[in-house]
N, C-alpha and C positions, 0 to 999 in steps of 0.2 A: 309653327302652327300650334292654337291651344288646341288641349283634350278635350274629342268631343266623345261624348259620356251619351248612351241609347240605353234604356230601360224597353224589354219586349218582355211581354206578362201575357197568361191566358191560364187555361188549364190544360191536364195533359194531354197527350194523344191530339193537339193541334198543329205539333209542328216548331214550336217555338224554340227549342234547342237546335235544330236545323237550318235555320233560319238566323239565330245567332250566330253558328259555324258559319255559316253560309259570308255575312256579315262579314266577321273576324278574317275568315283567310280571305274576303275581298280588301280588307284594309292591311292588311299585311302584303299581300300580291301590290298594290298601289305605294309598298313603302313605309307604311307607316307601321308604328312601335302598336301593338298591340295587346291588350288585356280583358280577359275574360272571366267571368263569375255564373253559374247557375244555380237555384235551388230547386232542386223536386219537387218535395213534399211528397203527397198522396197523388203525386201526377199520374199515375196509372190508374190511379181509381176515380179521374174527374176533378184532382185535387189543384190546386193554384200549384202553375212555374213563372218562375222569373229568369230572366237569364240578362247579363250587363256586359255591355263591351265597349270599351271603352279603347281610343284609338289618336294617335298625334304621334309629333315630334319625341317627348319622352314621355311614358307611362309609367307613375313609380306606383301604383295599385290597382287590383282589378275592381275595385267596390265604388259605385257611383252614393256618394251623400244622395239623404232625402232632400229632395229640392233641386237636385245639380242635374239632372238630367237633362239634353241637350232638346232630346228626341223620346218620348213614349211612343213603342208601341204594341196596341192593345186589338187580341184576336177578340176580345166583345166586348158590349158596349159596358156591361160591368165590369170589367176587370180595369176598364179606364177608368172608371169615376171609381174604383177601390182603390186604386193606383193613382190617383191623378197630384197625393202631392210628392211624388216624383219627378215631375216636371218645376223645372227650372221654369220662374216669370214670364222668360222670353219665350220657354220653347215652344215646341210644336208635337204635336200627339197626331198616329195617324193611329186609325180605328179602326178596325171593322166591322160593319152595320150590321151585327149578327148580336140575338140576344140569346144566351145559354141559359136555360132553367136549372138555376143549382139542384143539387141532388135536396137539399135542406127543404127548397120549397118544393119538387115533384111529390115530396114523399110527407109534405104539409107539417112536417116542423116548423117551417117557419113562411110569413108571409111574402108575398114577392115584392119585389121593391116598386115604389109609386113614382109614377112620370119620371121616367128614366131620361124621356127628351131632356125636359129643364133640367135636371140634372145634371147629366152631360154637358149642355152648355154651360151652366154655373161652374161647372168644375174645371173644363177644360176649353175657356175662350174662344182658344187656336186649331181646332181641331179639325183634321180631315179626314173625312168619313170617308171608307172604300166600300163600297159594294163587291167586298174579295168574294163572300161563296156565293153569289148566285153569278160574279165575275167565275168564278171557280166549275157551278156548276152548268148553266149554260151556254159559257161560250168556252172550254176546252172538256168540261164533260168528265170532269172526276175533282168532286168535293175536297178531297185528299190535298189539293192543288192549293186550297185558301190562302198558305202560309208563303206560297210564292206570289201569289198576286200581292200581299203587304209586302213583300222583298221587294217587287216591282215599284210600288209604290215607295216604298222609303228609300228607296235607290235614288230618286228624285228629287231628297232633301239634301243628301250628304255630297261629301268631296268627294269621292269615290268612280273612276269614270266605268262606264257599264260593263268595257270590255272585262273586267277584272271579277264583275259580281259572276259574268257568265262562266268564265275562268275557274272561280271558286264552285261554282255547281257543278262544273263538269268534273272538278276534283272529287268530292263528296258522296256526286252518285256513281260513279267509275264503278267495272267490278258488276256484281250480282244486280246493281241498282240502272243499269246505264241503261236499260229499257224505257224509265223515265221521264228521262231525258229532253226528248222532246214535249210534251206534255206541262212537263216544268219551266219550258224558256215560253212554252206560249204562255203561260201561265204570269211570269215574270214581264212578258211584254207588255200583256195586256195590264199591268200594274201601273205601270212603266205611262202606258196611255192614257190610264184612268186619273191622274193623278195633274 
């Protein structure tokens, strides 16, 4: 099988490194050779994460090229069209229909970005938009949840059969976290459905 290469970007405090985890030990539990990359940045203070996993037959690096990504995806709808040439020609981007006001423009540094629709479609053809947090917020009722309903949802596009995504979450939150738990696979279903 080729390496198929996922770029997931947002900023911090959304989830995106858990989600990656999340990812990784599902394609590892399924078999496959697995490689992983994240970078912070100022993620705790609102700042851009990326995180890369990349998963097949053999992985000789964790780093997906600009342009090689199989799969983006994006906790808002900026972080895809800053990201969007990450995606490989063919690929597919799944989004989040959620728009974050950077810190840059709350604070009138700088202006907010214009027609972000056309934008997004210019940038990213293929895109499937999830309605993760208000998926998030009114039908399991904790915001926190956003980054499992895009797991639901990109669970959708990949080889990966589901039992193994649930598998890898149950590893993850085990422990102090395993309260969760449920919240999280409704979370993931309803991705799962949306998509």
């Amino acid at each position: 099988m080729k390496t198929v290469n996922v770029s997931l970007v947002g900023v911090g405090g959304q989830g995106i490194i858990l989600t990656a985890d999340m990812l990784a030990k599902a394609a590892a539990l399924a078999g496959y050779e697995v490689k992983k990359s994240e970078i912070h940045g100022m993620s705790q203070r609102g700042g851009s994460v990326t995180s890369q996993v990349r998963f097949g037959s053999k992985v000789c690096s964790p780093i997906v090229q600009v342009g090689r990504s199989d799969t983006l995806v994006a906790f808002d709808r900026l972080e895809a069209i800053r990201n969007a040439a990450e995606l490989a020609p063919d690929g597919k981007a799944v989004v989040a229909n959620v728009d974050l006001v950077p810190i840059t423009v709350s604070s009138g540094q700088q202006q907010a970005l214009p027609d972000i629709d056309a934008r997004l479609r210019e940038a990213l053809p293929n895109v499937l938009l999830v309605d993760a947090m208000k998926i998030a917020v009114e039908e399991v009722g904790n915001e926190r949840t956003m980054n499992m309903v895009l797991a639901g949802a990109l669970s959708k596009t990949l080889p990966i059969d589901e039992k193994y995504w649930i598998e890898a979450m149950h590893e993850l939150l085990a422990g102090r976290k395993a309260k969760l738990i449920p919240a999280n696979e409704k979370a993931f279903a309803l991705g799962r459905a949306a998509v």
